[in-house]
N, C-alpha and C positions, 0 to 999 in steps of 0.2 A: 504494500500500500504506500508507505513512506518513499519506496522506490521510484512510483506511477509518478505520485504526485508531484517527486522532483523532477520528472521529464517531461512532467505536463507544463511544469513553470518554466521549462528550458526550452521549449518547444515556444508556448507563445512569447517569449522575449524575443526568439530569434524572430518570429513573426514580428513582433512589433520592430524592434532594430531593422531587421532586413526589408521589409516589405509598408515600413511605415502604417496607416489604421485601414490602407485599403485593403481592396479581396487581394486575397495568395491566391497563383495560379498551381504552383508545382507542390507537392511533400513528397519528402522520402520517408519509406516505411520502411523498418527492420524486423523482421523475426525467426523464431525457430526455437534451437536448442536457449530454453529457461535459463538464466542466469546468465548469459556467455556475457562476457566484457567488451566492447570494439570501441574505435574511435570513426568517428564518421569525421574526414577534412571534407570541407564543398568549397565551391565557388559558384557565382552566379553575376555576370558582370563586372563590379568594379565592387562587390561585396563578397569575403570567401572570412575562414573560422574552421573550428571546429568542435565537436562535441561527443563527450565521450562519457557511456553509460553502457546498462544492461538490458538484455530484450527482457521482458515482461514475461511470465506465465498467462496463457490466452490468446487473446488479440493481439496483434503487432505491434508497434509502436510509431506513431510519429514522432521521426528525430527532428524534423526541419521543415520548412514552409518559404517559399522565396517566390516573390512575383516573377511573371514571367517564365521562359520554358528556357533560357540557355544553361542550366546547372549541370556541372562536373561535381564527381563526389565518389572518394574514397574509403569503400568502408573496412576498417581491417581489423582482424579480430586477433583479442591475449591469445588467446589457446588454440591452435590450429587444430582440434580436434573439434571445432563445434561446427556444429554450420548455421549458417544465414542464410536468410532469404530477404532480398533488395527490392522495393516495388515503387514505382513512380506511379504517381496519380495527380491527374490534371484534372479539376472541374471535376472532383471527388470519383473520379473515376480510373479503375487503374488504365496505363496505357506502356508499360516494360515492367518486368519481372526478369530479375536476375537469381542466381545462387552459387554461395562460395562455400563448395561441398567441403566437408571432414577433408584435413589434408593441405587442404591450401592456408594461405593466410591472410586473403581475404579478396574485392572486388572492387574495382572502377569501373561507375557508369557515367557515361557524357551523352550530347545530343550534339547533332552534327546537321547540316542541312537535309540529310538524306535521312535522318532517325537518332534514335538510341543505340547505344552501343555500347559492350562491355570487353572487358578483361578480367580475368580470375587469373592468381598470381599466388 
């Protein structure tokens, strides 16, 4: 609980910092293996950070929220035995789904004129 509710307060700061009191177009969502630890680095124009927590038990988590669709973002995890799952959603709807199975150490997703696009590293 005390978890959620610091990523809920860390989620809408970066909303309010990054995206000022209007609508958010993008968030990235993290989940999977309970507990796992990662750092999410992004960028999104001339605004980039980053933030580093644990995915939740249940539902996924939103790490971040940035206007507009140009967002790069690194998600990489403590323990390369967990895996993640990376989901972009625009207009509350997903539109890429990535994952950085057991093994690796973790995933970059960007957008390019021609889509989404990842690498697992």
């Amino acid at each position: 609980m005390r978890q959620t509710m610091f990523l809920s307060l860390v989620t809408a700061a970066l909303s309010l910092v990054v995206g000022g009191c209007g609508t958010t177009n993008t968030s990235l969502q993290v989940a999977d293996t309970p507990g796992a630890q990662f750092t999410a680095k992004y960028r999104a124009g001339a605004h980039s950070g980053s933030v580093t927590t644990i995915t939740p038990t249940g539902s996924p988590a939103t790490v971040l929220e940035m206007p507009g669709r140009g967002l790069t973002c690194d998600v990489s995890k403590l323990d390369p035995a967990a895996q993640l799952t990376v989901e972009i959603r625009q207009a509350s709807r997903a539109v890429y789904r990535a994952e950085a199975p057991a093994g690796t150490k973790g995933i970059r997703v960007w957008h390019t004129a021609g889509g989404w696009q990842q690498e697992t590293y």
